[in-house]
Structure formats: C-alpha cells, structure tokens
PAVEXGU-405142 format. One line per field, with one value per residue (C-alpha): residue number from 0; x, y, z. Coordinates in pm, 1 decimal, padded with zeros to 6 digits, m for minus. Each point is the difference from the previous one (the first is absolute). Example, Ala and Ser with C-alpha at 12.3 -4.5 7.8 and 13.67 -1.06 7.14 Angstrom:
2
i <- c(0,1)
xx <- c(01230.0,00137.0)
yy <- c(m00450.0,00344.0)
zz <- c(00780.0,m00066.0)
//
This chain:
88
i <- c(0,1,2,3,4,5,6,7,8,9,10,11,12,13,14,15,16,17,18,19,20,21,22,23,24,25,26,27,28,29,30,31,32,33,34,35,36,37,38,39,40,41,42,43,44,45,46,47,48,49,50,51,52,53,54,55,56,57,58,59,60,61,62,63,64,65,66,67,68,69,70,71,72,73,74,75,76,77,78,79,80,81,82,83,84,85,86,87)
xx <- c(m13802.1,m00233.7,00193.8,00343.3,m00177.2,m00103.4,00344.2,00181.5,m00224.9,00020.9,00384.5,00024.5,m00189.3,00199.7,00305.8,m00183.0,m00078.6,00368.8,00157.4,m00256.8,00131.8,00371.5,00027.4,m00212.2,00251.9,00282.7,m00109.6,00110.0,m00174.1,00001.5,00297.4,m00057.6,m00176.3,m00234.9,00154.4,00335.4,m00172.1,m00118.1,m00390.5,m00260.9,m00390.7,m00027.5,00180.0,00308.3,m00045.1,m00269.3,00241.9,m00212.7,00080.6,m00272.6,00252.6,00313.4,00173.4,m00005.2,m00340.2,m00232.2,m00372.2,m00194.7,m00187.0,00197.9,00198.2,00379.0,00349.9,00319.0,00167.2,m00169.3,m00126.8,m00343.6,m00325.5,m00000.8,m00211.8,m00004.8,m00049.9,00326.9,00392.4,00354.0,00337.2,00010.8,m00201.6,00041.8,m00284.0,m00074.2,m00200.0,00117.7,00192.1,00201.1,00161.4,00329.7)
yy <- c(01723.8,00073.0,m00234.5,00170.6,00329.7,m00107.9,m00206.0,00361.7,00171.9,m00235.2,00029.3,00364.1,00045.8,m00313.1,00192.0,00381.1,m00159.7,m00201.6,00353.6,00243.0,m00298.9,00038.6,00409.8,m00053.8,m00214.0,00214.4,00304.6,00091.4,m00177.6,00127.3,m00151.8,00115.5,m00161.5,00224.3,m00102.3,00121.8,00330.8,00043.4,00018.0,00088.1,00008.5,00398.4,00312.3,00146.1,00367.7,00058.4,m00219.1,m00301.9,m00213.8,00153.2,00335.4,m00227.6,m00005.5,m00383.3,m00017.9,m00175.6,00053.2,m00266.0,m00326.3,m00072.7,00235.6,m00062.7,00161.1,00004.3,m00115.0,m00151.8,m00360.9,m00086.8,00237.1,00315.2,00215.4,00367.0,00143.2,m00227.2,00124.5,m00153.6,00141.3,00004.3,00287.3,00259.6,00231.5,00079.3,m00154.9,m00286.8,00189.3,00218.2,m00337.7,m00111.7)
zz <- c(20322.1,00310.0,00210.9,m00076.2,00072.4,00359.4,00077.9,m00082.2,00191.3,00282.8,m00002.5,m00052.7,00361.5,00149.6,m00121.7,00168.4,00332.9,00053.0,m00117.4,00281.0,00235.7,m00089.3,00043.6,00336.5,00159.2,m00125.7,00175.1,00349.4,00308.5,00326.4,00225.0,00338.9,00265.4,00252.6,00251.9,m00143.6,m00056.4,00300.5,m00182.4,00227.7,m00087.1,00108.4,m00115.7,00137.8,00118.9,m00302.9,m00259.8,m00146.1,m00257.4,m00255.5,m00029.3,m00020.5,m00388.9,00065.7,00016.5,m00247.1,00043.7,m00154.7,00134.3,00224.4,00051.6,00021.0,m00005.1,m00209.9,00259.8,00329.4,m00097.7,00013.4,00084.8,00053.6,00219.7,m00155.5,00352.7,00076.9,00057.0,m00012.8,00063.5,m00373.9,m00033.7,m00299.6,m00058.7,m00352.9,m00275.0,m00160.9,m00258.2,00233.0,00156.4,m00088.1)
//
C-alpha cells in the first residue's frame, strides 16, 4: 500500500512539472532581434526600457518583444511607455 502511495505521488508531480513545461512554451516569446529594433544600451531623450509596457523587471530583465537581455536604462524603436498592463 506504501509503495502505490509513493508511485502516485511520484506521477502526480511528473504529470505537474510536464504540464508548468507545456503552458511555458505555449506562451508568447519575444521575436525581434536588437538589431532589428534598433536596441541601444542608453535611453532615448529620457525613454528607457524600465518605463516601456514591454518591459519585464526581474533577474534578468527582459522584454515582450526584443530577444535576449534587457538593460532597464536601455531603448528600441519599439518603445511604448506605460506599465505592462497599459500595452497592447
């Protein structure tokens, strides 16, 4: 009886992490190359990245949009101020 206890234990997080790994892949990744978006490590007449609506602070930091890192004092010609829930 113990043993059936652990093996549906065991499969119930097996089953928890494939399904956290499934609705990760299916959600948006960013597309656009910095170079494409014309990134740049510095703001853009007071614009910076860190008061963009694309912007998601964590560690690291990256965008909705712009593959890769993100520096919050950076800017692209993607630009949108607003927090994240004003962007559309």
């Amino acid at each position: 009886m113990m043993k059936r206890r652990v093996l549906v234990r065991s499969a119930m997080v097996v089953m928890a992490v494939l399904m956290a790994t499934v609705v990760d892949s299916a959600q948006a990744k960013p597309t656009i190359s910095k170079k494409l978006a014309d990134y740049q490590y510095y703001p853009y007449h007071g614009a910076r990245c860190s008061s963009c609506c694309m912007f998601i602070p964590g560690s690291p930091d990256r965008c909705t949009m712009i593959e890769g890192l993100i520096d919050p004092n950076g800017w692209c010609k993607y630009y949108k101020q607003g927090s994240a829930d004003t962007c559309s």
